[in-house]
VMD Tcl script that builds the backbone (N, CA, C; Angstrom):
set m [mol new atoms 375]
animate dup $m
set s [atomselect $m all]
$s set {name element resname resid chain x y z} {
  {N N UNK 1 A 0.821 -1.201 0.000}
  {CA C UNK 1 A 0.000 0.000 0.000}
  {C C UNK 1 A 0.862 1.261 0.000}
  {N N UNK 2 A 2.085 1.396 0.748}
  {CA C UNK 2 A 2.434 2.517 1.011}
  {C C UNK 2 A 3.384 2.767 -0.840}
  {N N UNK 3 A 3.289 1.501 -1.226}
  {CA C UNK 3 A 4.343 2.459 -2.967}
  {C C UNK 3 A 2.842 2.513 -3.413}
  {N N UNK 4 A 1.996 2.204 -3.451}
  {CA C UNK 4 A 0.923 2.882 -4.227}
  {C C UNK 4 A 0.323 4.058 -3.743}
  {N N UNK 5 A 0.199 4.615 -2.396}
  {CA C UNK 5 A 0.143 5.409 -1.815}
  {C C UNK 5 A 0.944 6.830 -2.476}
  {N N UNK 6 A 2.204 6.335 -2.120}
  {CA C UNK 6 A 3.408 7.109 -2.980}
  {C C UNK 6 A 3.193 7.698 -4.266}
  {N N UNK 7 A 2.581 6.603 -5.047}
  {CA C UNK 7 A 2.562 6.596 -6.557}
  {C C UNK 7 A 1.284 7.939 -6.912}
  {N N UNK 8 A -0.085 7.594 -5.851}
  {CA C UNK 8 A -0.679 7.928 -5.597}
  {C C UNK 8 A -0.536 9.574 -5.207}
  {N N UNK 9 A 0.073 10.005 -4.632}
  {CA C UNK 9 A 0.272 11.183 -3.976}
  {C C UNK 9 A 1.882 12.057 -4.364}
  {N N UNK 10 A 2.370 11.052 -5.287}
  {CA C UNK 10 A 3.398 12.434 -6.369}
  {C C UNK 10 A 2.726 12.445 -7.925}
  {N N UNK 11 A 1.977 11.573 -8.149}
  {CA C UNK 11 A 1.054 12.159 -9.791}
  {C C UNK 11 A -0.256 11.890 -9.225}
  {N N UNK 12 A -0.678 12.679 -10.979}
  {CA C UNK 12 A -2.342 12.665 -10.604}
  {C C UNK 12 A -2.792 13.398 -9.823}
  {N N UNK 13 A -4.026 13.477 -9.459}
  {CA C UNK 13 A -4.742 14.288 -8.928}
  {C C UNK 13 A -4.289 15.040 -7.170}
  {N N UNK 14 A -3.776 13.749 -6.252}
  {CA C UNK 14 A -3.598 13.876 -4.547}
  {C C UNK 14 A -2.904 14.921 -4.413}
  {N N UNK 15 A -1.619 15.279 -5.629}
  {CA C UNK 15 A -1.026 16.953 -4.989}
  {C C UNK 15 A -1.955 18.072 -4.718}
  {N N UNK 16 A -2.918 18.092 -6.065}
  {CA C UNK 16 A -3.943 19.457 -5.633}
  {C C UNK 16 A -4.709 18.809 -4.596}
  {N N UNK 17 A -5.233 17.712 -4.574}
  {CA C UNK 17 A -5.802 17.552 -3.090}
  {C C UNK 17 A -5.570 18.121 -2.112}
  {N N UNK 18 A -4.164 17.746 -2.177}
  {CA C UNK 18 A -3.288 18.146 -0.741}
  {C C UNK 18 A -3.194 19.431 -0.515}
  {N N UNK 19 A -3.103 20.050 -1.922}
  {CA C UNK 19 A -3.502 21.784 -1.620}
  {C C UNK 19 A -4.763 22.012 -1.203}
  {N N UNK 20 A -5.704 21.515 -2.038}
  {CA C UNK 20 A -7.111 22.036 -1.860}
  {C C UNK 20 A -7.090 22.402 -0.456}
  {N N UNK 21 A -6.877 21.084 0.510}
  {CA C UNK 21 A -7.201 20.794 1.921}
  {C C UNK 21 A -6.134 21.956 2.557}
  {N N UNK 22 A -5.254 22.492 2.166}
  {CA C UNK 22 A -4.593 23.404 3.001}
  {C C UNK 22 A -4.905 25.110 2.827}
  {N N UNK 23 A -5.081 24.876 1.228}
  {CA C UNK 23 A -5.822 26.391 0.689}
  {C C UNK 23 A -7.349 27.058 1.110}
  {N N UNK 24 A -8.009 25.933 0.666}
  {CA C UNK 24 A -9.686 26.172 0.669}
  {C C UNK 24 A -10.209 26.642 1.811}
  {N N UNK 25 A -9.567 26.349 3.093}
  {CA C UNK 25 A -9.950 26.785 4.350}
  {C C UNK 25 A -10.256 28.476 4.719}
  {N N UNK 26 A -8.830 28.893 4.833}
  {CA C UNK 26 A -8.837 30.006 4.869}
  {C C UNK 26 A -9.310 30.976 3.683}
  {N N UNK 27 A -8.995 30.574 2.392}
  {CA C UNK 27 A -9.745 31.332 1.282}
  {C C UNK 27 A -11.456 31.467 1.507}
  {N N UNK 28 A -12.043 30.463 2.229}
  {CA C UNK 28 A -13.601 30.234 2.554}
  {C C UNK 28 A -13.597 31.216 3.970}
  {N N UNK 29 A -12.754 31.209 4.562}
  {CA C UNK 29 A -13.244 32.488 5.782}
  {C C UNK 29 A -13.034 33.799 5.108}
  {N N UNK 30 A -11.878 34.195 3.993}
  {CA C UNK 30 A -11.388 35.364 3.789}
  {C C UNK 30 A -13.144 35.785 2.961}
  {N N UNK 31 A -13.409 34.942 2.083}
  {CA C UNK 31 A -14.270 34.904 1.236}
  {C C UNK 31 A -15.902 35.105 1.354}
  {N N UNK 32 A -15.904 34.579 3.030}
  {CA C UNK 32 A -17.153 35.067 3.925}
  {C C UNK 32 A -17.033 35.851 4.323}
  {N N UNK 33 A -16.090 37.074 4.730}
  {CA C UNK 33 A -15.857 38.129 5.490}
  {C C UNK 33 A -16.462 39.117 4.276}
  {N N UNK 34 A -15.793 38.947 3.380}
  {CA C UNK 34 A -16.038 39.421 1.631}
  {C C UNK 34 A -16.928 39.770 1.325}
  {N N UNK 35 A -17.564 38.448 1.648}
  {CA C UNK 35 A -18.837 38.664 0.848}
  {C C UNK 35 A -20.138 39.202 1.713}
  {N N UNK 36 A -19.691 38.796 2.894}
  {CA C UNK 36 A -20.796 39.431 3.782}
  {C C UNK 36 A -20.572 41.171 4.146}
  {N N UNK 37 A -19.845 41.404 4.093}
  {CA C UNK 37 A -19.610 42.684 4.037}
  {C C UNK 37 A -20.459 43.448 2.964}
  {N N UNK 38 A -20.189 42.965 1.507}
  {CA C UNK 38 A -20.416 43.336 0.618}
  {C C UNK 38 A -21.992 43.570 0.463}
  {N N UNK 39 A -22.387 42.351 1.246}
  {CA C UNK 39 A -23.812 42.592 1.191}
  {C C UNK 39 A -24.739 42.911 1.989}
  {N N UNK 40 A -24.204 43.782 2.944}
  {CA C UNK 40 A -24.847 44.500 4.152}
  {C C UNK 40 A -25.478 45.496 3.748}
  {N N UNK 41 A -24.772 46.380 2.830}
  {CA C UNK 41 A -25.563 47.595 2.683}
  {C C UNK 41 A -26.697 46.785 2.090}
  {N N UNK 42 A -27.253 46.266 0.897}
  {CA C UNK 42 A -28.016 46.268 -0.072}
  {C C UNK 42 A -29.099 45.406 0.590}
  {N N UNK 43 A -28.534 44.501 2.178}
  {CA C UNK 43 A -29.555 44.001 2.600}
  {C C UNK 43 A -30.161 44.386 4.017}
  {N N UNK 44 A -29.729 46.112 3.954}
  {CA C UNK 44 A -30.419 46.545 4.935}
  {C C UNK 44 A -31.676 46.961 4.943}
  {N N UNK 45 A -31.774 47.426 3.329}
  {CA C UNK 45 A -33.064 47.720 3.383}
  {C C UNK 45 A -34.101 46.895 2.313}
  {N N UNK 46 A -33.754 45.397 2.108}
  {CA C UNK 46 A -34.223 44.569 1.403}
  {C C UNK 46 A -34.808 43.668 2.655}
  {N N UNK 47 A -34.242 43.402 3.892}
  {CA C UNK 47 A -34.629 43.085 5.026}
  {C C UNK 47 A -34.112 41.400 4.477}
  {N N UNK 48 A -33.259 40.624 3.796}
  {CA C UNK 48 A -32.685 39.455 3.432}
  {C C UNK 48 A -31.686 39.130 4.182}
  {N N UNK 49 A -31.519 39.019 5.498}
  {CA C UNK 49 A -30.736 38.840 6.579}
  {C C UNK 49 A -30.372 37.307 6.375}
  {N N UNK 50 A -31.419 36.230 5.998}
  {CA C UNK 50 A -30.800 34.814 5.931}
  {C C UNK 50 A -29.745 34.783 4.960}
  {N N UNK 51 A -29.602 35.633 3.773}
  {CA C UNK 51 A -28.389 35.626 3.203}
  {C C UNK 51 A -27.217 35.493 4.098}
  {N N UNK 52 A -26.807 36.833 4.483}
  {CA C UNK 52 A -26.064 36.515 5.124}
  {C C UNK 52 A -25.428 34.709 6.034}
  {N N UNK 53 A -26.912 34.624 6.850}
  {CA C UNK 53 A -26.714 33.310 7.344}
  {C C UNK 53 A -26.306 32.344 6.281}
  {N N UNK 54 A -26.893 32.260 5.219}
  {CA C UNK 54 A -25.991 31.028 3.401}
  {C C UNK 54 A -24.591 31.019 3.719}
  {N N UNK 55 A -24.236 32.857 3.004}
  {CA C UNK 55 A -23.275 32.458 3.481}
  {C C UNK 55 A -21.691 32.019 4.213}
  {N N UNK 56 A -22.579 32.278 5.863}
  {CA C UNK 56 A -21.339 31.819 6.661}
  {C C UNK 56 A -21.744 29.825 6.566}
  {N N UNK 57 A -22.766 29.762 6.736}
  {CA C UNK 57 A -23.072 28.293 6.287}
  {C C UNK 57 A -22.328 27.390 5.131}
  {N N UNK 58 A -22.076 28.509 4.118}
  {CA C UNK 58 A -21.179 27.718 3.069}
  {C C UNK 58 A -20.175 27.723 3.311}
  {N N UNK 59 A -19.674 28.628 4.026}
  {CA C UNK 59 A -18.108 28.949 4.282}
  {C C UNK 59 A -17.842 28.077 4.964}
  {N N UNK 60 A -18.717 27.555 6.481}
  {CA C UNK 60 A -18.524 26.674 7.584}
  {C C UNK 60 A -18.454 25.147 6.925}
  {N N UNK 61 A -18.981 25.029 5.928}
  {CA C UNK 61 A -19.238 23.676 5.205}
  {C C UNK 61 A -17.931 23.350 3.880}
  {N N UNK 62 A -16.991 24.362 3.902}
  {CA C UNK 62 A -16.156 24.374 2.907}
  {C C UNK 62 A -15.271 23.989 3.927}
  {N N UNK 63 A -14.844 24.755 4.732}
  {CA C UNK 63 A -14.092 24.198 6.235}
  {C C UNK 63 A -13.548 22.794 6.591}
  {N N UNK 64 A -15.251 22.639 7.410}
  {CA C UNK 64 A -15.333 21.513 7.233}
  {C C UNK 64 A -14.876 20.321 6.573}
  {N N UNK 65 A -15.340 20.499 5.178}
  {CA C UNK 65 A -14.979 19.466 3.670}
  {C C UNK 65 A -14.015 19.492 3.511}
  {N N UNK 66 A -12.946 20.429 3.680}
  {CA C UNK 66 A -11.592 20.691 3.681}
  {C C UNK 66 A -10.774 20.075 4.718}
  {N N UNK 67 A -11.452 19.929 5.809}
  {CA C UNK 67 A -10.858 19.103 7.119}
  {C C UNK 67 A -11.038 17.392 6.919}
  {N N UNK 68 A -11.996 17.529 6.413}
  {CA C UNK 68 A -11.920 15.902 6.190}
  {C C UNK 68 A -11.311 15.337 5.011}
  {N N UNK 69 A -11.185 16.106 3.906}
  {CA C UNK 69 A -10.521 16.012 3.099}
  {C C UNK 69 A -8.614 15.807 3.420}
  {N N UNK 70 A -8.309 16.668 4.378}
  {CA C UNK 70 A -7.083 16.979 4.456}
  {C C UNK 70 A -7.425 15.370 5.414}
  {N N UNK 71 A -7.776 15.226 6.229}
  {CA C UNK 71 A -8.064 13.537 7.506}
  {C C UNK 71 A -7.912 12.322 6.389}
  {N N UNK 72 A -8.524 12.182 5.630}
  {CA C UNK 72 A -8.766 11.492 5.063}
  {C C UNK 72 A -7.067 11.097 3.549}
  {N N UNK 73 A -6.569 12.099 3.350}
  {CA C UNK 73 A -5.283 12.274 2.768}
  {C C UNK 73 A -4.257 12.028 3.943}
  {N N UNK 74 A -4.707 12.506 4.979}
  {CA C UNK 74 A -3.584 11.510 6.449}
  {C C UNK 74 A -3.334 10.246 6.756}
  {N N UNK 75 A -5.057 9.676 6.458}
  {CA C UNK 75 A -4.938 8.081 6.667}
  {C C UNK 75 A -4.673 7.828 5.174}
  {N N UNK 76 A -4.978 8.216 4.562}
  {CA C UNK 76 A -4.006 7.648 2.945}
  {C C UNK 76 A -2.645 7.728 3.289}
  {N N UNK 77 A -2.121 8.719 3.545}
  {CA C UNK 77 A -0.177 8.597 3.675}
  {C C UNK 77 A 0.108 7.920 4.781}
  {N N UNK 78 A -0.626 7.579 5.509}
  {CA C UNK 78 A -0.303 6.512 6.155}
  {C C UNK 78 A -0.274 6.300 7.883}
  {N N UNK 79 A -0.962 7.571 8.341}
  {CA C UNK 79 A -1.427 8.120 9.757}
  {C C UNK 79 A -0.138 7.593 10.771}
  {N N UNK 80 A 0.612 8.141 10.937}
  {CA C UNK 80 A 1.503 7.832 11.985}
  {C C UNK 80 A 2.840 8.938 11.548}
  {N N UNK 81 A 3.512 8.554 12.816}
  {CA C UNK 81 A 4.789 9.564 12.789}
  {C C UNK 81 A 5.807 8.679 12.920}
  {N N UNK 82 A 6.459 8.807 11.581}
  {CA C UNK 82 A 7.563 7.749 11.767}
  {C C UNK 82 A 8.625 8.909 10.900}
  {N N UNK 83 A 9.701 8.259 11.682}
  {CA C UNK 83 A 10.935 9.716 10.711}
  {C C UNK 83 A 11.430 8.456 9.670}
  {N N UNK 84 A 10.757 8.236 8.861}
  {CA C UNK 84 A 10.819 8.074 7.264}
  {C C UNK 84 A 11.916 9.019 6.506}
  {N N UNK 85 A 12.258 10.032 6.846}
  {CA C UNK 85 A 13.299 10.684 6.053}
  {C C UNK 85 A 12.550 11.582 5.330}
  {N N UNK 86 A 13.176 12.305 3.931}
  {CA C UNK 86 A 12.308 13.435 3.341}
  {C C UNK 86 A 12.073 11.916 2.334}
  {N N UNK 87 A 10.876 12.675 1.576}
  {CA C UNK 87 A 10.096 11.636 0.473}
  {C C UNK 87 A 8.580 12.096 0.303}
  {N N UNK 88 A 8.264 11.316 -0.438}
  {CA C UNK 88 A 6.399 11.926 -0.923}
  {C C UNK 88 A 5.647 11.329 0.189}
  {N N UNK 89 A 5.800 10.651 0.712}
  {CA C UNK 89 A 4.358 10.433 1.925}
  {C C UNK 89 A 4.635 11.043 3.471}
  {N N UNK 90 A 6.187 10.933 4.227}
  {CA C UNK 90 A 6.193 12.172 4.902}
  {C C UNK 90 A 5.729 13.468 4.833}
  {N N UNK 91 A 6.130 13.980 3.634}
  {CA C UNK 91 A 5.717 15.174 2.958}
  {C C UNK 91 A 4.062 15.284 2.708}
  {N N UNK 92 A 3.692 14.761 2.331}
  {CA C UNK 92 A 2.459 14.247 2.268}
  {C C UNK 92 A 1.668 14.260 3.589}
  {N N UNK 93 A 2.121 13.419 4.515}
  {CA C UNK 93 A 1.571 13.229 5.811}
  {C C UNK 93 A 1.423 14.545 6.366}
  {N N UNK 94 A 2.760 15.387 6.552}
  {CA C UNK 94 A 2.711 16.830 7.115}
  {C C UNK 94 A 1.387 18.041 6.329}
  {N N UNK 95 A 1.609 17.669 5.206}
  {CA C UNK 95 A 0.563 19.210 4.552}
  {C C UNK 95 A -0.784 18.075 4.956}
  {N N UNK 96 A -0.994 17.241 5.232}
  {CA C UNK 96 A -2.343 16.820 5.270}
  {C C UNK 96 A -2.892 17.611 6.537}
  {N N UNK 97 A -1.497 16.972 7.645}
  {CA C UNK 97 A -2.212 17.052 9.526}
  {C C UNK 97 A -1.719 18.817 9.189}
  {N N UNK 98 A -0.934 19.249 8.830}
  {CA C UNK 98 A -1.503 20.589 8.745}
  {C C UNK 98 A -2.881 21.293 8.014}
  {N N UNK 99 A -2.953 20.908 7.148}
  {CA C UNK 99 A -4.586 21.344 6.382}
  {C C UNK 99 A -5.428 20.643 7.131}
  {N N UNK 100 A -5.511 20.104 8.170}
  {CA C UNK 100 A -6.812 19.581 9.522}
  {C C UNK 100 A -6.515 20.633 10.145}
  {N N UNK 101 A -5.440 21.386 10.752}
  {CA C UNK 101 A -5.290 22.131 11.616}
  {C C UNK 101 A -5.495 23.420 11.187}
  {N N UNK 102 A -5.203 24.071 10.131}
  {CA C UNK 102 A -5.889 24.767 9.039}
  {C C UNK 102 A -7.333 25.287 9.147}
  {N N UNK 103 A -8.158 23.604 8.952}
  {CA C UNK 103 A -9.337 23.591 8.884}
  {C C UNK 103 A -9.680 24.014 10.125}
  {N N UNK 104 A -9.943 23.450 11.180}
  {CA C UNK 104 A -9.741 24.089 12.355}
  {C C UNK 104 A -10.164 25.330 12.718}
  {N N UNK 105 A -8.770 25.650 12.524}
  {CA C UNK 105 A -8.554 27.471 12.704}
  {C C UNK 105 A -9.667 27.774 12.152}
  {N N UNK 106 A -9.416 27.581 10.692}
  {CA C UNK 106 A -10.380 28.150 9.912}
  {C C UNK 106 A -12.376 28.330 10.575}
  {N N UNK 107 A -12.123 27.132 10.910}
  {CA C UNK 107 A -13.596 27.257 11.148}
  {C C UNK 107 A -14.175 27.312 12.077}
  {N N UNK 108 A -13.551 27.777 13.118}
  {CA C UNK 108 A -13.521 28.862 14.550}
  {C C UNK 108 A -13.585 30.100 14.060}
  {N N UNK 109 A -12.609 30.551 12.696}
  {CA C UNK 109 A -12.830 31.961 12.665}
  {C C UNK 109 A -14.029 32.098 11.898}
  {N N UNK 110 A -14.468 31.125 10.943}
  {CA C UNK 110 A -16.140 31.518 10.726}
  {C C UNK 110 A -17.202 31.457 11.450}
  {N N UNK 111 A -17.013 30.682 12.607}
  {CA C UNK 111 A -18.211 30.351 13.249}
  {C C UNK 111 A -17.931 32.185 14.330}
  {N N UNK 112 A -16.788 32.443 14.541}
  {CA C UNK 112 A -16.689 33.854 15.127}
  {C C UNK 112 A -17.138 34.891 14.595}
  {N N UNK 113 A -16.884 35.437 12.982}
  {CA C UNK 113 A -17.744 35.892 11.947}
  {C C UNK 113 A -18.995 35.955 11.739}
  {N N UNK 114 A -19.686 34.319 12.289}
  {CA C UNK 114 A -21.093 34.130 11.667}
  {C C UNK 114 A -21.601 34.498 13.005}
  {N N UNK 115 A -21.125 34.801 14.505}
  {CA C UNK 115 A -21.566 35.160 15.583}
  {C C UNK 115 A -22.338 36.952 15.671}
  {N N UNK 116 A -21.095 37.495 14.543}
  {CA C UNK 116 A -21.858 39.173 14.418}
  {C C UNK 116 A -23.013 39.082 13.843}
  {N N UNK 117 A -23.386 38.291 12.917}
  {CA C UNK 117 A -24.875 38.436 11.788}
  {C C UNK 117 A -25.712 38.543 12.966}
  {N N UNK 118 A -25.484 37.361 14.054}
  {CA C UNK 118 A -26.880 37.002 15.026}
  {C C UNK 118 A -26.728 38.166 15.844}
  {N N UNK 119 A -25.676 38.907 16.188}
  {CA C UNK 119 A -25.894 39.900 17.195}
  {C C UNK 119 A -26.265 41.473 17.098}
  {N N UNK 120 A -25.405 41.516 15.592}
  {CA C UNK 120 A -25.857 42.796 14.916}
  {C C UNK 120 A -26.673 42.955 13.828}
  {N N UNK 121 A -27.793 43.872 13.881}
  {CA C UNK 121 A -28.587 43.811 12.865}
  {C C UNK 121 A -27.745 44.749 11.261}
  {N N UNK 122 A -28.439 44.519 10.490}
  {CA C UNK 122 A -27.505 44.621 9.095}
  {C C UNK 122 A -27.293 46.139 9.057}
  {N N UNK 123 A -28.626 46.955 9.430}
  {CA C UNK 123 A -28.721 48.419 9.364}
  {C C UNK 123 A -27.806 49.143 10.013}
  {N N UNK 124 A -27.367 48.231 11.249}
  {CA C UNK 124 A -26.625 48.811 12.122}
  {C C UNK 124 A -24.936 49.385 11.617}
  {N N UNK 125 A -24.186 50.399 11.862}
  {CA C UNK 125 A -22.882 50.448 11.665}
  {C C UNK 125 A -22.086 50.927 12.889}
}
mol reanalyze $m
mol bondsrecalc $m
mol representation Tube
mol addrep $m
């Protein structure tokens, strides 16, 4: 398993995986801050406040997908800490358990984000 693993995770698709799971996180909080901002004015006086709620919901769910994504590329390289040396599944192993931790972060700081919608009303500045 672990040379197909290998084989697995230096071609083909598992490198952008391995990004996705480390990128997508934080681009999905930067991207809710963004966008909710953006749409405060226009939904102050449209009174469309569940927007907002979409989306920190999508953002929280990109997070998420990104955390298990990155978990799931951990137990592919092979879930453990062994000093293997440099190579593609060490390497591998590290950007995974970092893009969980990533995710994480990440989605503490949306669920902190999605805490102002409920407390402040949209009109408000």
């Amino acid at each position: 398993m672990n040379s197909e693993a290998a084989k697995d995770f230096k071609e083909g698709a598992r490198p952008g995986v391995l990004w996705a799971g480390l990128l997508a996180p934080p681009v999905a909080a930067l991207l809710q801050q963004s966008v909710s901002y953006a749409l405060v004015p226009g939904l102050c006086w449209s009174g469309r406040e569940w927007l907002l709620h979409l989306v920190s919901l999508l953002a929280l769910a990109v997070t998420v997908g990104a955390g298990l994504l990155s978990w799931r590329n951990f137990r592919r390289a092979g879930a453990r800490w062994e000093d293997d040396g440099a190579g593609v599944l060490p390497r591998s192993r590290l950007m995974a358990a970092v893009g969980i931790l990533i995710s994480g972060h990440s989605a503490l700081v949306v669920v902190a984000q999605w805490i102002a919608v409920f407390v402040y009303s949209t009109c408000e500045r």
